[in-house]
C-alpha positions in Angstrom: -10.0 16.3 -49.1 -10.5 19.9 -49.5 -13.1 22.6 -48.2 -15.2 24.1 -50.8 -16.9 26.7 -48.0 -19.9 27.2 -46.2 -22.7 25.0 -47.1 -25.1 27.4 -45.8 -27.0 25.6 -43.2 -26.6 26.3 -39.6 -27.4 23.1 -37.4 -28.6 23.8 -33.8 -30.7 22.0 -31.5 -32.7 23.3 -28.6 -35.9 23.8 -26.9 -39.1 24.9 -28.4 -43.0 25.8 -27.5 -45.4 27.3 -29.6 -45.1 31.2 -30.9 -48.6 31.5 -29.4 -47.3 30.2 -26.2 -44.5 32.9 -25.5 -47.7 35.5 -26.5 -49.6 34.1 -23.1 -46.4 33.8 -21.3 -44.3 36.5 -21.8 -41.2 35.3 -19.9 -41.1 32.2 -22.7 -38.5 34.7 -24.5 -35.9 32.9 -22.2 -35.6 29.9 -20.1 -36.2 31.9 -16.7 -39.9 31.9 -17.8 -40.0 28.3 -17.4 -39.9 28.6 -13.8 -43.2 30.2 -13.7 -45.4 27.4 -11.6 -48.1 28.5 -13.6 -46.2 27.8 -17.0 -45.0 24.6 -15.5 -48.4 23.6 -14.4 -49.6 24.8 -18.2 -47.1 22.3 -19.7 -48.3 19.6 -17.3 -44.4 19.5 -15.9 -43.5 17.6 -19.2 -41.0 18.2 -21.7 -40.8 15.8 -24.8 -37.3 14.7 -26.1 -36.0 11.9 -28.6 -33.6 10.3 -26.8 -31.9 10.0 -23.3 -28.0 10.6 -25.5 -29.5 13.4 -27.9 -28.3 16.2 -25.4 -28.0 17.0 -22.0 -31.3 18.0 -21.5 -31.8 16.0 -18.3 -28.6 17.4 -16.9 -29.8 21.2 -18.0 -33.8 21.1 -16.7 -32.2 20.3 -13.1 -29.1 22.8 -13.4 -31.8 25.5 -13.9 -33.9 24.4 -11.5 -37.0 23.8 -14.2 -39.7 21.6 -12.7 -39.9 19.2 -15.8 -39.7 15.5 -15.9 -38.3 14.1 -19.1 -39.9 12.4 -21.4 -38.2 10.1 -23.7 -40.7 9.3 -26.7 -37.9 7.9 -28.9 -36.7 8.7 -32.4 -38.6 7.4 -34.6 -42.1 8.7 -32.3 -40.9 11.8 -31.4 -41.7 14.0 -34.1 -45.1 12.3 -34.6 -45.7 13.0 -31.1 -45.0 16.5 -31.0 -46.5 17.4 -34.1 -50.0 15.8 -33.0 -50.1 17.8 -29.8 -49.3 21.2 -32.3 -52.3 20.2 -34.3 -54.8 19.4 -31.9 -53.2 22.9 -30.3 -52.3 21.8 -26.9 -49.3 22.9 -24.9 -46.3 21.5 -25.4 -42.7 21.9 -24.4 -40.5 19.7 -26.6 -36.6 19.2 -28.3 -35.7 19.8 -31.7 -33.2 20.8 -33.9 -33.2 23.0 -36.9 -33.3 22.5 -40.2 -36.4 20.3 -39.5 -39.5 20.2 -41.1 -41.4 21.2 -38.1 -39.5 24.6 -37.9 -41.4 25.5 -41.7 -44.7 24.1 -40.4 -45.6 25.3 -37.4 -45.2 28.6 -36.1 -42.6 27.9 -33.3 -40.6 29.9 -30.7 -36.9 28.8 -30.0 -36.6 29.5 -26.2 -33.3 31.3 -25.4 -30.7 29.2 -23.0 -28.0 30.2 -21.1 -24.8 31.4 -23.4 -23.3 28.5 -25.0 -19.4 28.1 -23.8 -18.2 24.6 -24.7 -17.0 24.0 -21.2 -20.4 24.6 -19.8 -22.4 23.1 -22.4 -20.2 19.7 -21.0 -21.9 20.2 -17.6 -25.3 20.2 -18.7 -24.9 24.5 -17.7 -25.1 26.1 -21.3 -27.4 26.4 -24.5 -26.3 23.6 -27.6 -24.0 24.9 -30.1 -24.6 26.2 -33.3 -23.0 23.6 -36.2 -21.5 25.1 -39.1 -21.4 23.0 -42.2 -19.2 22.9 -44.7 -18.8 21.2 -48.0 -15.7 18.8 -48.6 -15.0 17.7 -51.9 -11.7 16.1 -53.8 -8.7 18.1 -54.3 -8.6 16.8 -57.9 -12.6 18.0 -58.7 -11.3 21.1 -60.1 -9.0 19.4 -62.1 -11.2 16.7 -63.4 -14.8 18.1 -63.3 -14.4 22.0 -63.7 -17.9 22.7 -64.1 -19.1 20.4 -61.2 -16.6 22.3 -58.9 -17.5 26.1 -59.8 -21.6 24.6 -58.9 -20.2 23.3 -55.8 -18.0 25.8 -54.3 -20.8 28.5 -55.3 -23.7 26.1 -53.9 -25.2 27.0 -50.6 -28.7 26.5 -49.0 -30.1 28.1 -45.7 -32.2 26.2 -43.5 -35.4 27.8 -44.2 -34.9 27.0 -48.3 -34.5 23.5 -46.8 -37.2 23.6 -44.3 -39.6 24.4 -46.7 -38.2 21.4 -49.2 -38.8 19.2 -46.6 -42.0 20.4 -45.9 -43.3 19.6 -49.5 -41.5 16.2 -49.3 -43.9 15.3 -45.5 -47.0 16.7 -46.6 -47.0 15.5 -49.9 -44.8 12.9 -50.2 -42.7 13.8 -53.1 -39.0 11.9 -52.4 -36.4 14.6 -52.4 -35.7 14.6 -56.3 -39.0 15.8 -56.8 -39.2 18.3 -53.9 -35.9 20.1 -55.7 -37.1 19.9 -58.9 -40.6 21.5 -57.5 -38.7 24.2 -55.5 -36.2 25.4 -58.8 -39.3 25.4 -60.5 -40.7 28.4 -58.4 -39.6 32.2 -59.6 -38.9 33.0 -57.0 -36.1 30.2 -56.4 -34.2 31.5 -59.1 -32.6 34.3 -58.2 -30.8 31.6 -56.0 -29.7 28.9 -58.1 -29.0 30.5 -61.1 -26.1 32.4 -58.5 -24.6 29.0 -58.7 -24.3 28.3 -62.3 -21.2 28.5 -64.6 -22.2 31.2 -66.8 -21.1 29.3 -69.8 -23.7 26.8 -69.2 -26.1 29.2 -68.8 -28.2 30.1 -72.0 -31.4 32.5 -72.0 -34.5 32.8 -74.5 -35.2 34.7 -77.2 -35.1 38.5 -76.4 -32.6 38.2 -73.5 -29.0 38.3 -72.7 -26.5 36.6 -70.4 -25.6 39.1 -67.9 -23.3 37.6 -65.1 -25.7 34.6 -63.7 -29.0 35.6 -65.5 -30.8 36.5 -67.7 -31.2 40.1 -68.8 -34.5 41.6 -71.0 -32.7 43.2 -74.2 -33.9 47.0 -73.9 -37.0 48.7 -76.0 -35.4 48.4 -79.9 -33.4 45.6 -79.4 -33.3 42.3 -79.3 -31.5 38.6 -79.4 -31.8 35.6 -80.5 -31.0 34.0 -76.8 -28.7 31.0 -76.1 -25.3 32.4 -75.0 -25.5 36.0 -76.1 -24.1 38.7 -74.3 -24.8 41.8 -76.0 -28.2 43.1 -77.5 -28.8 43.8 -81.3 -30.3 47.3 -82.3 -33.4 46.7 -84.9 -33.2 48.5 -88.3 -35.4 51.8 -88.6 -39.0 50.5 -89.6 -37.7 46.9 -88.5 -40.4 45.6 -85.9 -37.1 42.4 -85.8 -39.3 39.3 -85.7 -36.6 37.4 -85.0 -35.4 39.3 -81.9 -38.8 40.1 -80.2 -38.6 40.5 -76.7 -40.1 37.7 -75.0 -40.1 36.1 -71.3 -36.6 36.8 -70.6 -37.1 34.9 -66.9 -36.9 31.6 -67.9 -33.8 30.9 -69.1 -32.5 26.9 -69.9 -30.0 25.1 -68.4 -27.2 22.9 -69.9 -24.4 21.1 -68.4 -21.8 19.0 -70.4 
């Protein structure tokens, strides 16, 4: 197998409250704000989490000397849980991970831990670390599929692009074809895929130009007739060029194979 870079997404876990929440209690910033009785008696001494082996979050509430017992809702509850206390806007103190579809819905606060050290985070003593993923793919891809490697290696996502697909995909219910398709739909999504296209795949419409990974407008007095052209043509004096008006030049149309 061989690395074809960053996929883009950053995978952390950790513990959250409501934006709102750190607005009332300052000190929510970091973890030493926990301590407050007051915040502790405002959370009701709870602290909702998936499972007893998704972290060490037992292990860290009692290193810090946090006043919180534990409770283990269970994975397939969890998020249902947490996410009815955020609607009917109560407080709650709760573990989750990001990219997750809560993190595009709700306006939530990550509250900062101590520094991770991997050492530390094995004691129960440190924040989670930050997963970086990366995208593995056949050495032989290049050499069989050209095209489908140049998409690949160029392809990256960041967790709020995703977020945001999942989003669509929980309030809507659209499987995850249909949440992609929706999202490359949207203008302003393609400034971001089109950076992944093989430019010869790439052709634009009537009035515009290949230029790079888009599509370019042909300037005042030119024009093209789209597809893969890469250079404008100058109209004839008196020539209004009917067949290389400038039209939408933002919507160009994608072919592979």
């Amino acid at each position: 197998m061989l690395s074809y870079g960053r996929l883009g997404l950053l995978g952390r876990n950790g513990w959250y409250c409501k934006e709102s929440d750190v607005e009332r209690w300052f000190g929510l910033a970091g973890w030493r704000g926990l301590r407050d009785a007051h915040v502790a008696e405002y959370f009701n001494y709870s602290f909702i989490a998936f499972e007893e082996s998704w972290g060490p979050n037992q292990p860290l509430l009692a290193n810090l000397g946090l006043p919180y017992n534990v409770e283990y809702v269970g994975a397939d509850k969890a998020a249902g849980t947490i996410k009815a206390r955020l609607d009917a806007d109560v407080p709650v103190f709760f573990y989750l991970w990001t990219p997750h579809p809560l993190n595009a819905r709700y306006s939530l606060n990550r509250i900062q831990l101590p520094t991770y050290s991997a050492e530390r985070f094995g004691q129960g003593r440190s924040d989670y670390p930050t997963d970086v993923l990366e995208k593995v793919g056949s050495k032989r891809l290049a050499e069989l599929a050209p095209d489908v490697a140049t998409l690949y290696s160029r392809y990256q996502i960041a967790n709020d692009v995703q977020e945001a697909m999942l989003v669509t995909m929980d309030i809507r219910g659209l499987s995850v074809a249909q949440a992609v398709c929706e999202w490359m739909r949207q203008e302003e999504s393609r400034t971001i895929w089109q950076e992944w296209l093989p430019s010869e795949h790439l052709e634009c419409s009537v009035g515009s130009i290949i230029n790079g990974s888009d599509c370019q407008a042909c300037p005042a007095g030119s024009g093209s007739l789209g597809g893969s052209a890469t250079a404008c043509t100058l109209c004839a004096p008196g020539n209004p060029c009917p067949n290389l008006a400038t039209v939408d030049a933002a919507s160009p149309r994608i072919h592979f194979f």
